[in-house]
C-alpha positions in Angstrom: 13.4 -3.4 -53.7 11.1 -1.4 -56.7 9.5 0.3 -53.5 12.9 1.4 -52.1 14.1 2.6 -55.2 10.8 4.7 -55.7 11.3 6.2 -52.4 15.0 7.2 -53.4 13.9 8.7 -56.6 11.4 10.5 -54.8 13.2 12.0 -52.4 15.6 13.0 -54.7 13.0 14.6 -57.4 11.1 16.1 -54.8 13.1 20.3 -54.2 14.4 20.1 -50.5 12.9 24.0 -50.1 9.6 24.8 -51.5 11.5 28.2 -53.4 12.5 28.6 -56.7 15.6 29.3 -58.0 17.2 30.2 -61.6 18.9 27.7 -63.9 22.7 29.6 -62.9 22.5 30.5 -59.3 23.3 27.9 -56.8 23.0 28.1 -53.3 26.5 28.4 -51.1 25.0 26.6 -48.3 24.2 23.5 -50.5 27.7 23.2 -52.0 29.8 23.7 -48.8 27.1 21.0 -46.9 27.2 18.8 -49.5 31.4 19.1 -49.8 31.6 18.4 -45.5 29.6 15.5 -46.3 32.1 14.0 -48.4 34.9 14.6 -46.8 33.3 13.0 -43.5 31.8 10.0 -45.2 35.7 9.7 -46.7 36.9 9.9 -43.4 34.7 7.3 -42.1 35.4 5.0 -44.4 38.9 5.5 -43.7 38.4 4.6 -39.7 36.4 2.0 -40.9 38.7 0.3 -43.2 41.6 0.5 -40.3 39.1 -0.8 -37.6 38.4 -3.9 -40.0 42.5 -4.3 -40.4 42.4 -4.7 -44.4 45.9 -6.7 -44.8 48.4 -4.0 -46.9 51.3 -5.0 -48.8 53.6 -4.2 -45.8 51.8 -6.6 -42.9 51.5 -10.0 -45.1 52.1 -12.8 -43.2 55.3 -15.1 -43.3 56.9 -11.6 -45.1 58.8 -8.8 -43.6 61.8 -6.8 -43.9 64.2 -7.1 -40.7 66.7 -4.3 -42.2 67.0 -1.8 -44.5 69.8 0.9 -45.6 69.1 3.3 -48.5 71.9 3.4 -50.9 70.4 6.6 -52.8 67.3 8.6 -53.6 64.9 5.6 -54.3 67.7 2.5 -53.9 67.9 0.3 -50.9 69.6 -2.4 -49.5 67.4 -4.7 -47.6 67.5 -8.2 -45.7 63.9 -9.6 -46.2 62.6 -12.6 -44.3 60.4 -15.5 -45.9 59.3 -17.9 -43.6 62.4 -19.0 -41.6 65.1 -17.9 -44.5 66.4 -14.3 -45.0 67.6 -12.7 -48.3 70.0 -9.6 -49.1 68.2 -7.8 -51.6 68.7 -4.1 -53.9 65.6 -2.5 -54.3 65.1 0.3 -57.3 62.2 2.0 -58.1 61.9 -0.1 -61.1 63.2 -3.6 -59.9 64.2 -6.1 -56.9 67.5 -7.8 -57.3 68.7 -10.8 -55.0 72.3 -10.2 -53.9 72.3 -13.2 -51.6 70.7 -15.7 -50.0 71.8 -15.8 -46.0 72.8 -19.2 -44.9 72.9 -18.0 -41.7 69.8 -15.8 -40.9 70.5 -13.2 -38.4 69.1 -13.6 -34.8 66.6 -10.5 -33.1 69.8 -10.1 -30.9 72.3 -9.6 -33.8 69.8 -7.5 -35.5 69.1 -5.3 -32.7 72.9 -5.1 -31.5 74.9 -3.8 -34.6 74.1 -1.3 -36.9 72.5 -2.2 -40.4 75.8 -0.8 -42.2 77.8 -3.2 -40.4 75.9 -6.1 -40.7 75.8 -5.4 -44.4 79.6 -5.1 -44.4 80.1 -7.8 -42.6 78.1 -10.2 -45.2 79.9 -9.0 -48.0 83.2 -9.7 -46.8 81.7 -13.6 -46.0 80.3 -13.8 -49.5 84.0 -12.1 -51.1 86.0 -15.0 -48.9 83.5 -17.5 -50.5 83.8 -16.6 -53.8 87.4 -16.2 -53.8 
């Protein structure tokens, strides 16, 4: 490991030309190789992280949103799935509200089928003649 790190220091010590230069100027070619160097080892380790499939927030397993309907600039209405239950919930940019559990959950035909607005519709009306 020592020896390693004396060969890094080295390297890096050592003046990749044999020239000399002044303490202000810089050299154009250095700056723009080192900057594509950057941005390529970035971009790598973006293709790298999608080719290992790093779980995000959006694929977790057991989780998912079925439907969603935005209700303004950053609200939504969404039905979210848990396991084998689904849940109306508002979303906000600062909070997550449940409006109601679904006793029922919606099959992949129903959700396919009819339009998110009147699947939403047609829940509240259900949950109005419950409550009433």
């Amino acid at each position: 490991m020592k020896r390693l790190m004396g060969f890094v220091l080295g390297v890096i010590s050592t003046p990749v030309l044999a020239q000399e230069t002044k303490p202000g100027q810089f050299d154009i070619a250095t700056t723009v190789g080192s900057l594509l160097f950057v941005i390529a080892l970035i971009l790598f380790l973006g293709w790298l992280m999608k080719r290992m499939r790093v779980p995000t927030i959006g694929q977790q397993k057991g989780l998912s949103i079925v439907r969603q309907i935005p209700v303004g600039t950053k609200e939504r209405i969404m039905i979210v799935q848990a396991g084998e239950e689904q849940f109306l919930v508002g979303a906000t940019s600062q909070s997550i509200q449940l409006i109601a559990k679904l006793d029922t959950p919606l099959a992949q035909e129903e959700i396919s089928a009819t339009p998110f607005a009147m699947q939403l519709s047609n829940l509240l009306k259900k949950n109005d003649k419950k409550s009433s």
